[in-house]
C-alpha positions as CSV (number, residue, x, y, z in Angstrom):
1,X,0.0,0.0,0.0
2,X,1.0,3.4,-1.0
3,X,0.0,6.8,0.9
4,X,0.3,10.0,-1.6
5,X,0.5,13.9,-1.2
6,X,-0.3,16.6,-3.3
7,X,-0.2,20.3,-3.7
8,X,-3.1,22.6,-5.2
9,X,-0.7,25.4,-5.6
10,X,-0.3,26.3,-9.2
11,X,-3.4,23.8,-9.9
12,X,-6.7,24.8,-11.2
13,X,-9.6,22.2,-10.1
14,X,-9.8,20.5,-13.4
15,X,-6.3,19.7,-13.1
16,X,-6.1,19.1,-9.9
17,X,-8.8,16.1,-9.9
18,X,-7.3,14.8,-13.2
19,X,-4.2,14.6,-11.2
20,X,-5.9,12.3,-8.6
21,X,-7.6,10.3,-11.6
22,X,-4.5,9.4,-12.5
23,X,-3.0,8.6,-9.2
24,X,-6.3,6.0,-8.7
25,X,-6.9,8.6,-5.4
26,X,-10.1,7.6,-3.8
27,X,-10.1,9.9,-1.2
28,X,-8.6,13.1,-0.6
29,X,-7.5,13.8,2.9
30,X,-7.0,17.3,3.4
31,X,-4.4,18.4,6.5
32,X,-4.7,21.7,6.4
33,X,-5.8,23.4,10.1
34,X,-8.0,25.7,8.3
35,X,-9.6,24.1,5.1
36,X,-9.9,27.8,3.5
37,X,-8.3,28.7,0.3
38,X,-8.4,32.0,-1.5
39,X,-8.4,29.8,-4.4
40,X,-11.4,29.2,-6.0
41,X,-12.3,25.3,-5.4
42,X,-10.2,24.7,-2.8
43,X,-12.2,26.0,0.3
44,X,-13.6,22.6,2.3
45,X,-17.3,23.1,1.2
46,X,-16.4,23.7,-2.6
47,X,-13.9,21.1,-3.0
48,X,-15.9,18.4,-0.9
49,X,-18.5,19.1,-3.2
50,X,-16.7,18.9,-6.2
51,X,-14.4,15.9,-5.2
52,X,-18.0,14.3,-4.2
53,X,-19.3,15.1,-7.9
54,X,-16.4,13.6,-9.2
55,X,-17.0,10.4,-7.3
56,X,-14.3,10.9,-5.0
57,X,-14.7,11.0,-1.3
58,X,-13.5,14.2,1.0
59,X,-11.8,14.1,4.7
60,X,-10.6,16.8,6.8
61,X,-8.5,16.0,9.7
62,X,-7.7,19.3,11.6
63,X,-5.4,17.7,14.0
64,X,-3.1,17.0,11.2
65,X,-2.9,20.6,9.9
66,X,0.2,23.1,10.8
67,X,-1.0,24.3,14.3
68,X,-1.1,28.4,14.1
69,X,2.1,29.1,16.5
70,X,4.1,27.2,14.6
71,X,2.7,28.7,10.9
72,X,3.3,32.1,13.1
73,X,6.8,31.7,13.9
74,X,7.5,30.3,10.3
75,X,6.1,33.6,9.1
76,X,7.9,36.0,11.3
77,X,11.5,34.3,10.8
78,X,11.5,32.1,7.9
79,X,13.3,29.7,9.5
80,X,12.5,26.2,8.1
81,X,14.6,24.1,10.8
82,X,12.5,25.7,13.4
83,X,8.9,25.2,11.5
84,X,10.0,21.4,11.1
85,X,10.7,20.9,14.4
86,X,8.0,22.4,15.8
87,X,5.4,20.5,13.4
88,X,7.4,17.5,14.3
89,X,6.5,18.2,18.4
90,X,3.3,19.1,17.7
91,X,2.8,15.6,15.2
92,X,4.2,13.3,17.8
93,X,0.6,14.8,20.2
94,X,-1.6,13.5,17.5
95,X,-0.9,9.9,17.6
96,X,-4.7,9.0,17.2
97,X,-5.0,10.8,14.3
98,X,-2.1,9.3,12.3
99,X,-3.3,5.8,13.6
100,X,-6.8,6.6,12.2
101,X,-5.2,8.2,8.8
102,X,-2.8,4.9,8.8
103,X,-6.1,2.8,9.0
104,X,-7.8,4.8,6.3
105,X,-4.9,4.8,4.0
106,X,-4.7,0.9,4.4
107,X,-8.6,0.7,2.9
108,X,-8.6,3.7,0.2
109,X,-5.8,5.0,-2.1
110,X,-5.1,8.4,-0.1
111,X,-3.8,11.6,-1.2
112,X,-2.5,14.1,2.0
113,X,-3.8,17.5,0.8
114,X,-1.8,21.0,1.2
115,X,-1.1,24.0,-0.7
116,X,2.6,24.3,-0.9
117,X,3.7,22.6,-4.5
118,X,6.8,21.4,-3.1
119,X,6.3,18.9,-0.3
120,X,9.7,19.8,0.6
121,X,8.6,22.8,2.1
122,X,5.1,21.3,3.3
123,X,4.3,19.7,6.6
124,X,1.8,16.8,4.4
125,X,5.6,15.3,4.2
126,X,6.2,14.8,7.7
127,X,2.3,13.7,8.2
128,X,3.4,11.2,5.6
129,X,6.7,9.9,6.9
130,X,4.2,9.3,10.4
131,X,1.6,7.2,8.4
132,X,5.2,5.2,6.9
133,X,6.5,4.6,10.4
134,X,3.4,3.4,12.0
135,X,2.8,1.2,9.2
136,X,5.1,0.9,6.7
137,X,3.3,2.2,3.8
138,X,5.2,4.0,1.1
139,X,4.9,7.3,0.4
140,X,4.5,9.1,-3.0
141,X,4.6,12.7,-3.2
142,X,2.1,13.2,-6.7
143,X,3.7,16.8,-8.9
144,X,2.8,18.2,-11.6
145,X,5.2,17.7,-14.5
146,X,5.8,21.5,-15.2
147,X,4.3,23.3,-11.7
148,X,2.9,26.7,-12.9
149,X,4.4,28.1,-9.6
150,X,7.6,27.5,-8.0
151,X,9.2,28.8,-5.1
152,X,11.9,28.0,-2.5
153,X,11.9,28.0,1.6
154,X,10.4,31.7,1.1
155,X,8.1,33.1,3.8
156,X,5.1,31.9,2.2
157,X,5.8,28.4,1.8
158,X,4.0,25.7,4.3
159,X,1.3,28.1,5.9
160,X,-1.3,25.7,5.7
């Protein structure tokens, strides 16, 4: 079994489902704290609808997203060392969650939702990596083949 992320940022819907499609995704599961996007089709409501319509099934898990300290202190110093290792504290509180995302992802092909394009700079990497060492599932980090945004460890990356 295989647990996979993806990024919306750069994405419209349309490609962003057809990116699933291909992937065989069954259900997204979105870790974002706050399922809001300024994006249109990416706010919770929207995109469960949508996903829903497309005959894909829609999970939020809040206790997975970036908690607001942490995406606080990320945006004041940019420092990506300290961002990781405070999502990493914070991930090793929500063991029931990544035992219940672990189970999930053992019955449905899974895709972690974010923004960031680059999973690099996105905590859905480290929720992943969790899901791998409680279970052992891989881990495939779905891209586009030619993202229509990229960045590096800026400011604005992993805010989710």
């Amino acid at each position: 079994m295989t647990i996979y992320t993806i990024g919306y940022e750069g994405l419209g819907i349309d490609e962003f489902i057809s990116l699933l499609k291909a992937y065989d995704i069954e259900t997204v599961v979105d870790i974002r704290e706050l399922p809001l996007s300024r994006k249109p089709g990416f706010s919770k409501t929207v995109l469960s609808n949508t996903l829903q319509l497309t005959g894909l099934a829609y999970i939020h898990i809040a206790a997975l997203g970036c908690p607001k300290p942490v995406r606080d202190q990320y945006r004041e110093d940019g420092n990506w060392q300290l961002y990781t290792k405070g999502f990493t504290k914070y991930l090793s509180t929500q063991t029931s969650a990544v035992e219940s995302l672990s189970m999930l992802a053992s019955t449905s092909s899974c895709a972690l939702l974010c923004y960031e394009a680059d999973f690099n700079f996105c905590h859905r990497y480290m929720v992943a990596d969790a899901v791998h060492k409680f279970n052992g599932m891989g881990v495939v980090h779905i891209q586009t083949s030619d993202p229509k945004t990229k960045h590096s460890a800026g400011r604005l990356a992993a805010l989710a």
